[in-house]
Each structure stands twice: as structure tokens, then as C-alpha cells.
C-alpha positions in Angstrom: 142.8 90.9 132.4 141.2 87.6 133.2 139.7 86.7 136.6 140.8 83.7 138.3 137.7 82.4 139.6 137.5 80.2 143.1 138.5 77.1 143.0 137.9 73.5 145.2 141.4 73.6 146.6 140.6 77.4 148.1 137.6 76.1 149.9 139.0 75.2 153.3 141.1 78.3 153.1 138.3 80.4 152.4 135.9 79.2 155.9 139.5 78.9 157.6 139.3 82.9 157.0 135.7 83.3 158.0 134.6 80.9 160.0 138.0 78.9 161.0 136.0 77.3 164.5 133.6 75.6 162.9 134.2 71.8 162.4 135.6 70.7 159.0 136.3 66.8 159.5 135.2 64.2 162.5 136.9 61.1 163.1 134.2 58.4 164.3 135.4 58.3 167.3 135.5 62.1 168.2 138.1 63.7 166.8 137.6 66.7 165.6 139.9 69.0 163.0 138.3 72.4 162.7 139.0 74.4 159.3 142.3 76.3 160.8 143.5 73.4 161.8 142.6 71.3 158.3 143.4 73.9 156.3 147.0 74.5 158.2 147.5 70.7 157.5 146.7 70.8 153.8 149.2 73.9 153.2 152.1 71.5 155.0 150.9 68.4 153.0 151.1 70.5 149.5 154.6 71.8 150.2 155.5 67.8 151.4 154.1 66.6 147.9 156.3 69.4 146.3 159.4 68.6 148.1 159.1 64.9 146.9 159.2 66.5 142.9 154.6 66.4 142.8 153.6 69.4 140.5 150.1 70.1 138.9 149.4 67.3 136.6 151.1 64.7 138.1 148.9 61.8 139.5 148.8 60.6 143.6 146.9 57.4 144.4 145.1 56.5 147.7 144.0 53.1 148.8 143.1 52.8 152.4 140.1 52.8 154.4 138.5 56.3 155.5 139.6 58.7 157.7 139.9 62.7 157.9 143.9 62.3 156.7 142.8 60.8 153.6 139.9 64.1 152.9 143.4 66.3 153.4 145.4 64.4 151.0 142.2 65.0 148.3 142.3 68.3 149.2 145.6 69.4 148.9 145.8 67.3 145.5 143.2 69.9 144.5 145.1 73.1 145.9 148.4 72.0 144.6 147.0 70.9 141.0 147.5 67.3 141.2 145.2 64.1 140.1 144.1 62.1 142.7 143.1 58.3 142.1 140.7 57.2 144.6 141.6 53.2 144.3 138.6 51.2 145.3 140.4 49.0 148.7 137.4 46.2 148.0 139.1 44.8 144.4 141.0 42.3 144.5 145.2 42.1 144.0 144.7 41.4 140.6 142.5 44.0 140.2 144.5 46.8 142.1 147.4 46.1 140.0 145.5 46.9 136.9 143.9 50.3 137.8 147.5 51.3 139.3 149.5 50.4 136.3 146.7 52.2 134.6 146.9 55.3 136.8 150.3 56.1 136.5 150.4 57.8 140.3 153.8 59.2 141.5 152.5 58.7 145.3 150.9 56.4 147.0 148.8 57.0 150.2 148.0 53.7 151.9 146.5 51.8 154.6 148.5 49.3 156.3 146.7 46.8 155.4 146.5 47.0 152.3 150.8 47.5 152.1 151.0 43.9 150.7 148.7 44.2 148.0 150.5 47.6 147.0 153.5 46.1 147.5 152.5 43.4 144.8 151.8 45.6 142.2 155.8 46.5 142.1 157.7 46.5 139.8 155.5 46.4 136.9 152.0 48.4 138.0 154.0 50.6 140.1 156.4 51.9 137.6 156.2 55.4 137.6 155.5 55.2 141.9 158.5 57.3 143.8 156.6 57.4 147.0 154.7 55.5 149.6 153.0 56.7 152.6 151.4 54.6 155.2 148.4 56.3 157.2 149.0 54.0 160.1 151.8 51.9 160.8 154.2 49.8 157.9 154.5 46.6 158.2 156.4 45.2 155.3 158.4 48.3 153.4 159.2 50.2 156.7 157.1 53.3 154.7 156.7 56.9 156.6 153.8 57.5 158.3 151.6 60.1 156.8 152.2 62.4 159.9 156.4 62.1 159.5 155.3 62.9 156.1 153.1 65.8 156.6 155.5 67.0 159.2 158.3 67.1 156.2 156.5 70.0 154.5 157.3 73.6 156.1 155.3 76.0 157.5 154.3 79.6 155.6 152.3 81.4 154.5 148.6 80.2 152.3 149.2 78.9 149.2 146.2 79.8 146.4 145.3 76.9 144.0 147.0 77.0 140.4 144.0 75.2 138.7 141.1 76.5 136.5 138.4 74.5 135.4 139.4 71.9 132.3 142.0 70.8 134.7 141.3 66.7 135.7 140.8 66.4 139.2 139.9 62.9 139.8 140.4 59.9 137.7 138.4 57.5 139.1 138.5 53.6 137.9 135.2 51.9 137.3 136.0 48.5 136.5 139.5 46.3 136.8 139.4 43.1 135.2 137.7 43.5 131.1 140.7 44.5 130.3 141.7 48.6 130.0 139.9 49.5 132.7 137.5 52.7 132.2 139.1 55.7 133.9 136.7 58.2 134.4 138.5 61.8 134.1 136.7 64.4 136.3 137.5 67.9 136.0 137.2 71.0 138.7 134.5 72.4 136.4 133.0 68.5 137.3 133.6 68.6 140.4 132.7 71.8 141.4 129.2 71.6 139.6 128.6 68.1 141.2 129.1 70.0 144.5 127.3 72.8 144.3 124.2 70.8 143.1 124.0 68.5 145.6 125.2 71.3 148.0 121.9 73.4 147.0 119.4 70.0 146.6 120.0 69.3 150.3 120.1 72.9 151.8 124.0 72.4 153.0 123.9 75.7 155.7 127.4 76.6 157.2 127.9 74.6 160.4 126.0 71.7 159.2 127.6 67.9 160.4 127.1 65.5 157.6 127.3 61.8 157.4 128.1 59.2 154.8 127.7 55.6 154.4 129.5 55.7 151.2 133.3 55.3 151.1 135.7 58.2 150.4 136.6 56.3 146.9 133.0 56.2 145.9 131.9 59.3 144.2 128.7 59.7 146.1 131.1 59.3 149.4 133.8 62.1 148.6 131.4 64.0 146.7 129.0 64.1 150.5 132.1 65.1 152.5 132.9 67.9 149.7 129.6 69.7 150.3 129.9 70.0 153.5 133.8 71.9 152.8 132.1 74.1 149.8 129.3 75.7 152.4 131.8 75.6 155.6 129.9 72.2 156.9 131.6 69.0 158.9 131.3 65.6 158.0 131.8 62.3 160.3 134.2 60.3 158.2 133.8 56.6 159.5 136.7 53.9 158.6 133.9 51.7 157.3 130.6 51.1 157.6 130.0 50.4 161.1 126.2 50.7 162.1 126.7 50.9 166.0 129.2 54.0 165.7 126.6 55.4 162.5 123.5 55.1 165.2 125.6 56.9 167.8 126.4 59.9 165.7 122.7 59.7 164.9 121.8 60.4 168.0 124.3 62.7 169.1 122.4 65.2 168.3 125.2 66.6 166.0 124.3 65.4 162.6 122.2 67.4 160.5 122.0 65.5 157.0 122.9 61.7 156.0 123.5 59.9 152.9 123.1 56.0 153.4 122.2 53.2 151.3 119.2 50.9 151.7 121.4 48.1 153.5 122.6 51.0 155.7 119.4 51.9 156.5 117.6 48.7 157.0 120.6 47.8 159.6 119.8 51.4 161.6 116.0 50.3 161.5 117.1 46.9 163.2 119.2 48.0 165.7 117.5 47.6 169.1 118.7 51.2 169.9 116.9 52.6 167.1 114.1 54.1 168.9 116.5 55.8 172.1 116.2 58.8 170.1 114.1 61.6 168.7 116.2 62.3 165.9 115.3 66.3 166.5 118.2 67.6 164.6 118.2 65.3 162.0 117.2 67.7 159.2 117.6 65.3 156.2 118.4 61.6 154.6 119.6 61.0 151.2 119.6 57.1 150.2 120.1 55.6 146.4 122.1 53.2 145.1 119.3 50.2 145.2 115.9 49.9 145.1 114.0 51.0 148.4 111.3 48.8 149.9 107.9 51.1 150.3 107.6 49.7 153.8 111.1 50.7 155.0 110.8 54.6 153.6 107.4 54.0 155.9 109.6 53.4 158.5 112.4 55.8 158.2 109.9 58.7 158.0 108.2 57.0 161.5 111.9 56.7 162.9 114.1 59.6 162.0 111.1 62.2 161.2 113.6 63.3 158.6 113.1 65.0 155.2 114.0 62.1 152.1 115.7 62.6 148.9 116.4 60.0 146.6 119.0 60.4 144.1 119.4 58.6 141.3 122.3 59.0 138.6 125.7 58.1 137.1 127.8 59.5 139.7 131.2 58.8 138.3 130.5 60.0 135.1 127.8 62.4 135.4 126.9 63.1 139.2 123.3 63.1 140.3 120.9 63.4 137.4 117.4 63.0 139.5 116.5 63.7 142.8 112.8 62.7 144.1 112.7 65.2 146.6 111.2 65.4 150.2 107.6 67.4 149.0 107.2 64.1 146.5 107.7 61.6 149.4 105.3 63.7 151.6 103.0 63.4 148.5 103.5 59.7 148.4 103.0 59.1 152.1 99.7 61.4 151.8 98.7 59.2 149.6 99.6 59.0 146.1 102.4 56.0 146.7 103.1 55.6 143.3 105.5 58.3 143.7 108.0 56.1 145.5 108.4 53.8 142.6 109.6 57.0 140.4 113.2 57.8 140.4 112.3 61.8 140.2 113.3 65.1 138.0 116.1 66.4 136.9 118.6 67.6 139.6 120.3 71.0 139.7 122.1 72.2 136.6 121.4 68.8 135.0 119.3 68.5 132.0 117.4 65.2 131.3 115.9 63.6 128.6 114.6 60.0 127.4 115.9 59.2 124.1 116.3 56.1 121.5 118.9 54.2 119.9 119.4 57.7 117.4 119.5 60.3 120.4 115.9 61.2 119.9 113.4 62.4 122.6 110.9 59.3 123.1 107.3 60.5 123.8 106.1 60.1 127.9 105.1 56.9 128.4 107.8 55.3 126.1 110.9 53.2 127.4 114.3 54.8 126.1 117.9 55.7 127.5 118.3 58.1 129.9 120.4 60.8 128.6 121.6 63.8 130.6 124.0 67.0 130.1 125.3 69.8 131.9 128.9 70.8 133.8 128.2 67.7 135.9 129.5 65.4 133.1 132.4 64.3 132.3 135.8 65.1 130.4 135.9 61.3 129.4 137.3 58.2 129.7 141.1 57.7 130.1 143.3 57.0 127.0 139.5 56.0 125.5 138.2 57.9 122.9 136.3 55.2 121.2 134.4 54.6 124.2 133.9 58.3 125.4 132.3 58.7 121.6 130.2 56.3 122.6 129.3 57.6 125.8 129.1 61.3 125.3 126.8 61.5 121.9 126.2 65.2 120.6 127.2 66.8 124.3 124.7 64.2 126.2 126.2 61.4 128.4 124.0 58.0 128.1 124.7 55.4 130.4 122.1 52.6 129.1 119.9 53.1 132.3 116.8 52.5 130.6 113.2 54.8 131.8 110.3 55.8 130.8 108.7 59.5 131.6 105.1 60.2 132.9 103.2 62.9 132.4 104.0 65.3 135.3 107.6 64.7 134.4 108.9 62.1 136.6 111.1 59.4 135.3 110.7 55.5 136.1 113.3 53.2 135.8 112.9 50.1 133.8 116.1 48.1 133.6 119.7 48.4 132.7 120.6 48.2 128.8 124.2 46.7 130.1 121.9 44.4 132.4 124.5 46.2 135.3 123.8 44.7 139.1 123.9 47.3 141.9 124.7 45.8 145.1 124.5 47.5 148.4 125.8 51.2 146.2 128.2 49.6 144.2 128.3 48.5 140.3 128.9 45.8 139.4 129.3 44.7 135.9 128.4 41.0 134.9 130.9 40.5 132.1 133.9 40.7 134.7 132.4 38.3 136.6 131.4 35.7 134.1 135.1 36.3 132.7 136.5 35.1 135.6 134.1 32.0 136.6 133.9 31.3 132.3 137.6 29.5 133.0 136.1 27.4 135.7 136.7 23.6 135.0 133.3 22.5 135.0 131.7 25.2 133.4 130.4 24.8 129.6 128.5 28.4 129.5 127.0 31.2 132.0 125.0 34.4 132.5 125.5 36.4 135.8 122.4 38.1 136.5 121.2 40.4 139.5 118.3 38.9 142.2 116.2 41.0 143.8 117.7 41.3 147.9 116.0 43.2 150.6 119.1 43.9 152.1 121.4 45.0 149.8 118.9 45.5 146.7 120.4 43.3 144.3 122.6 40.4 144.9 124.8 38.5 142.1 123.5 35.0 141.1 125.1 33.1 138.5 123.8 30.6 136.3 125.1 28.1 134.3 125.3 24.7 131.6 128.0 22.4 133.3 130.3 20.6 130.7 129.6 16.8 130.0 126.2 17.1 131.4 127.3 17.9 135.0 124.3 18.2 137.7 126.1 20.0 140.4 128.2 22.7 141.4 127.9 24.5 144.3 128.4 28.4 145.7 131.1 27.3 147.4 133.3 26.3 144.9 132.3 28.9 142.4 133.4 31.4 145.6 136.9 29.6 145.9 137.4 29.5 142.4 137.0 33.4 142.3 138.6 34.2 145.4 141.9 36.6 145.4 140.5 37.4 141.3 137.3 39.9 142.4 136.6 41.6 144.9 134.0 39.9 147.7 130.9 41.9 146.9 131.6 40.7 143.2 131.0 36.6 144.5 127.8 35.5 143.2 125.4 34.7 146.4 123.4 31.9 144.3 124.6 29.0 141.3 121.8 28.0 139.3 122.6 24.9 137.1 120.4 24.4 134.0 120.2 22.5 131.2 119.3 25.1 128.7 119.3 28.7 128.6 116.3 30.8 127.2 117.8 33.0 123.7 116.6 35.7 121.8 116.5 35.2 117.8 120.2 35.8 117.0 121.0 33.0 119.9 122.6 34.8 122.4 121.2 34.6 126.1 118.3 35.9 126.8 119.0 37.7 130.5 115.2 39.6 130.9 113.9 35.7 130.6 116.2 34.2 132.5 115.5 36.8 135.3 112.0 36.2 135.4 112.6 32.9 135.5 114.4 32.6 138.5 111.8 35.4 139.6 108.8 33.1 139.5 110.6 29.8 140.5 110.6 27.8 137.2 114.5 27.6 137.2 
């Protein structure tokens, strides 16, 4: 006989059992859906995704902004089997059309605002799409609204989930315009080992209201809102980032544990209701995603009085791999500060280790590739073997985050072998960019590079030989001239134009000189 074991889609009806008052999704302004009444919505929305011909496999695309409707479509993609494509709503047309030819989703939940871009994509990127559903209102296809839609699926009785753990979950799209984009396939076994570590790392208790900076189509966002459903917790699910409505829920006295960025948090430190509050049931912060200033954890541990974790890791294609946990910020604040500028140990049911260009363990002290392994990596990357080969070497994922171990087992992080900029949380890969600004008229040769940015970490700054000796070209046209081909937080902030650019001995751009460069003000 062989056990079927529990499975992400029975989670809501599993605390809709036991504990079916306690909150399961907030809306930011209030709203609240408790697990009865979410998980009673997520039966209805499986048997309206059956009745439009969706069965386990098949693949259901979202692109809107957040909101406790698009948690329950997620959800019952997980109960009823399906793939759900969390599209990122910040890429550009061009960009949204690639990942969604790329996806092949049968439905697609949307926004309204973001109908025309959908809308766009047809007929070629939305070839294999039978169905659209609006969350709001439809303004150019006349589309159902997702309550006419949920309302289409009958009531009866629970409905158990048909999946077991090599089943893809989530495929979720990295990058859009270097041509196949990288579709990262997460499985259940994935997901729910993703879950339950971060579940355990930050003590998720039943009852607990969580918050998120991090969008729903981010995996740090969804993956924050699911361990709050695992352990029979809430979580506040903004539309975006909005820090008034953040610092309200704050101070509601409600929230338990928050995940934020550093931009996040320096705008909560700034506000000038930041100090209205003791912050007394504020158990716990997790920020990552950038670099943290020493003076602002300083101040977030004056503020909030909050336990810090810092996670670091690949979290779409292997979850969190280090956490520096609260006991090594108390250390660091008690003295020992260096701690703050380490990126911490191995996270729950994640193995970690610094290797070389052969997969071999470097000794402490020695730069190499972070490598890392366990249930939280993983199946691959879409229709890409080649590149999941390269990826996933002898059962350990290695992303090209480059680090360096000390003695008492803490990693430090040293650079980026695929010189990757992380803005504000998000990714973002400089080849795209220069692929896109490389057509520009005036433009003989370039290098996008990341800047240092107290705000949002890193920032993108290009820099660039004009053709025919050129001496100017500003932001502003470089901005224009990408507009409607990336997505905003993809525009560089800075143009640099140079004469020369600094090479290593087979001629190609040298990016760690050119940083520093522009680092000490000789560019």
C-alpha cells in the first residue's frame, strides 16, 4: 500500500478543520478571509478551473498586482494539480510576451491594468490561452471578473490534492529578453521543503500575521505568505509596496514577523511616524535582497526591538541557503560587528559548501562558488538541459555567487561570477540590458555594471565608447531609448562615457576595474 503523504494544496483544508477562525489572508486595507472561508473559495475556484477543461499538468498564468484572490488562485493550482506561472507585472510588453509564449498557460489571471499588455501578446504568445480572468474590472476584452468566475464553480464537498512530490508546481521565469528565457521548474517536494525551512528558521506559531514587502511573483514574496498557510498563520498581502499602509500594519499591533528589503526598511525608518509605536508584538524581521548599511540594522534594532534574520540565497532556484540569525546580530551589536558583514550558515535542510571551477571544497579563507544541495533545489530549467547541467553539477546547484568561509563557519560574500546587479530584491542581469542599449545609434561599445545605492543597494549604471568619437549622451536618452523594451527598475540610473575601457589579457572588459573605477572617482 503506499501512503499518500500531505500535500501544499491540503494545507488550508487541513487548519480549515482545526483551526478554521483564525486569519488565513489580509487585504491591506482590512479585509480579512479566515481559513473556512479561503479554503471554501479555493474548492469553488478548482471545480471553476475544471469546468473550463484545467487538469493536473496543465499550466495557469497570473499577472496582476497582489491581493488575497491571487494567493487562492496559487492555491487551488496546487490542490487541483496545475502549474502556476507567476509572471513578473514589472517587465516590459516585449518581455511579457516572451515568458507567456514560453509558458504555455491555458488561463490567464490578470489585473486590469495590465489587460492591454496581455492582450498584446495574442495571437502568437498566447496560443495555447482559452481563458482570461480579470481580478478587477475589464476594460478592453469585456473578460469575467474573477468573482463571476469563482462563482461558476459549484459547491461540494472538499476536494484532496492529486499531487505527490516530483510534480512541477511553479515555473517561474527569471529573465525575458536573452533570448529562451530560463524557466525555473519548482516541484512540491521544492516547495514544500522551501516552506518548512523558512517556516522553522523564523519560529512561524499558528495564529501568527506575517508581512511581506516582496511581491506575490517573487519567490521570497509567495514563498513568506506560504509559511504562514503551512503553520495555520495570516499574512497582510499589500497591492504594492506602499510604506504608509506597511507602517500602519506595523503598528497595529497585529503583525508578528516581516520580511522587507533594505529600501523597505530605510523608507519605514524615515517615516515621521516611525517612532508612534513600541513595536511590542513585533516578534521578528527578515531583510536580504541587498547589502545592509551597519548603521541602519543599528537602527531597526533601536526602532522595532525585533529579532533579525538575514537570508541570503538563490531563491528561485534553490530557496534560502544562509540565514545569519538573530543570536549572531545580538553578537554583532555586543560587539563583535564583523558579523554583519557575513551572509551566515547554512539554512534548514540546506547543505553548503565553497567550491572551485572543478566542484571542489576550497579551504576557509579561500574565494570559490557557493554551492548548495538539498530538497530546496530545483527540478531544472524549462525545455534546458544544457543549462540545468550546468547549473546542477553532481546533485549541487551553483549559482556563481562567489564567497569565502571563515573559521567558525560563516560565509562572506565576495562578488558575483555573472557580475549580476540586485536592485531593491530583484535581479537583474546586465547582458539583457546592454542587449538592448548595444542597438543604440550612438553607441560603439558598453558594460552595465551595478553602483553601490543606499537606498536600493545597487543601482544600474552604464558605461560606454560612443561611435565617431562622441562626448555626450545623456540618461535621458539612454532611458527613452529603452523604454517599453525593459522593465523600469532595469533603466540604468547613471551613463558614463569613456574613451577606453580597462581589459583583462584576452581583451574583453574588465568589469571588477571598471567598478572600482567609478568607485574611487577616476572615471
Amino acid at each position: 500500500m503506499q501512503l499518500s503523504g500531505l500535500a501544499p494544496g491540503d494545507w488550508v483544508t487541513l487548519h480549515a478543520r482545526f483551526v478554521p477562525s483564525n486569519v488565513c489572508l489580509a487585504s491591506a486595507d482590512g479585509e480579512v478571509r479566515t481559513f473556512e472561508d479561503v479554503n471554501r473559495r479555493v474548492t469553488r475556484l478548482v471545480r471553476a478551473l475544471q469546468g473550463v477543461g484545467v487538469i493536473k499538468g496543465d499550466r495557469v498564468a497570473i499577472m496582476a498586482v497582489d491581493s488575497p484572490d491571487y494567493v487562492e488562485v496559487v492555491l487551488a493550482c496546487m490542490k487541483l494539480g496545475a502549474t502556476y506561472v507567476a509572471l513578473n507585472f514589472r517587465l516590459a510588453p516585449a518581455e511579457v510576451r516572451t515568458v507567456l509564449l514560453a509558458s504555455e498557460a491555458k488561463v490567464v489571471f490578470l489585473s486590469g491594468r495590465y489587460e492591454e499588455i496581455i492582450e498584446g501578446c495574442f495571437p502568437e504568445a498566447g496560443a495555447h490561452v482559452t481563458t482570461r480572468v480579470t481580478f478587477d474590472s475589464s476594460s478592453v476584452g469585456d473578460l469575467p471578473t474573477y468573482e463571476d468566475f469563482l462563482g461558476s464553480g459549484p459547491d461540494g464537498g472538499e476536494i484532496e490534492s492529486v499531487t505527490n512530490d516530483d510534480d512541477i508546481l511553479s515555473i517561474s521565469f527569471t529573465s525575458g529578453t536573452t533570448g529562451t528565457p530560463k524557466g525555473v521548474m519548482q516541484s512540491q517536494r521544492m516547495i514544500k521543503a522551501i516552506t518548512q525551512s523558512g517556516a522553522l528558521e523564523l519560529g512561524i506559531r499558528p495564529g501568527d500575521l506575517l508581512m511581506s514587502g516582496a511581491p506575490l511573483f517573487h519567490a521570497g514574496g509567495m514563498g513568506h505568505v506560504l509559511y504562514g498557510v503551512s503553520r495555520g498563520g495570516g499574512s497582510v498581502v499589500m497591492p504594492q509596496w506602499d510604506v504608509d499602509v506597511a507602517l500602519r500594519w506595523l503598528q497595529s499591533g497585529q503583525v508578528r514577523q516581516a520580511m522587507l528589503v533594505p529600501s523597505m526598511i530605510i523608507q519605514l525608518l524615515a517615516h515621521p511616524r516611525v517612532h508612534d509605536s513600541d513595536y511590542g508584538q513585533l516578534r521578528s524581521i527578515m531583510y536580504g535582497g541587498a547589502p545592509m548599511p551597519t548603521s541602519v540594522i543599528r537602527q531597526m534594532i533601536d526602532v522595532f526591538g525585533a529579532d533579525l534574520h538575514n537570508g541570503f540565497g538563490a531563491g528561485t532556484e534553490a530557496g534560502g541557503q544562509l540565514v545569519l540569525r538573530p543570536e549572531d546580530h545580538r553578537r554583532a551589536i555586543a560587539g563583535e560587528e564583523w558579523l554583519l558583514g557575513a551572509i551566515g550558515k547554512p539554512a534548514f535542510g540546506c547543505d553548503v559548501k565553497v567550491v572551485d571551477a572543478e566542484g571542489v571544497e576550497v579551504p576557509d579563507g579561500e574565494i570559490g562558488e557557493i554551492a548548495s544541495r538539498g530538497d530546496t533545489v530545483m527540478s531544472g530549467y524549462l525545455n534546458q538541459p544544457e543549462l540545468t547541467a550546468r547549473s546542477v553539477r553532481k546533485g549541487w546547484f551553483v549559482a556563481g555567487d562567489l564567497a569565502w568561509k571563515d573559521k567558525e563557519g560563516y560565509l562572506h560574500l565576495s562578488g558575483r561570477a555573472d557580475d549580476m546587479i540586485v536592485r531593491g530584491g530583484e535581479n537583474i542581469y546586465p547582458v539583457e540590458i546592454e542587449d538592448v542599449i548595444g542597438d543604440h545609434p550612438h553607441v560603439g561599445e558598453l558594460a552595465i555594471v551595478g553602483e553601490p545605492d543606499d537606498h536600493f543597494g545597487q543601482v544600474v549604471t552604464a558605461v560606454v565608447v560612443l561611435k565617431g568619437g562622441g562626448q555626450e549622451l545623456t540618461v535621458e536618452q539612454v532611458r527613452e531609448h529603452c523604454r517599453g523594451r525593459l522593465a523600469s527598475y532595469k533603466l540604468p540610473t547613471r551613463v558614463v562615457v569613456v574613451d577606453e575601457f580597462p581589459r583583462n589579457a584576452s581583451g574583453k572588459i574588465h568589469k571588477t576595474v571598471l567598478r572600482a573605477q567609478l568607485a574611487d572617482g577616476t572615471l
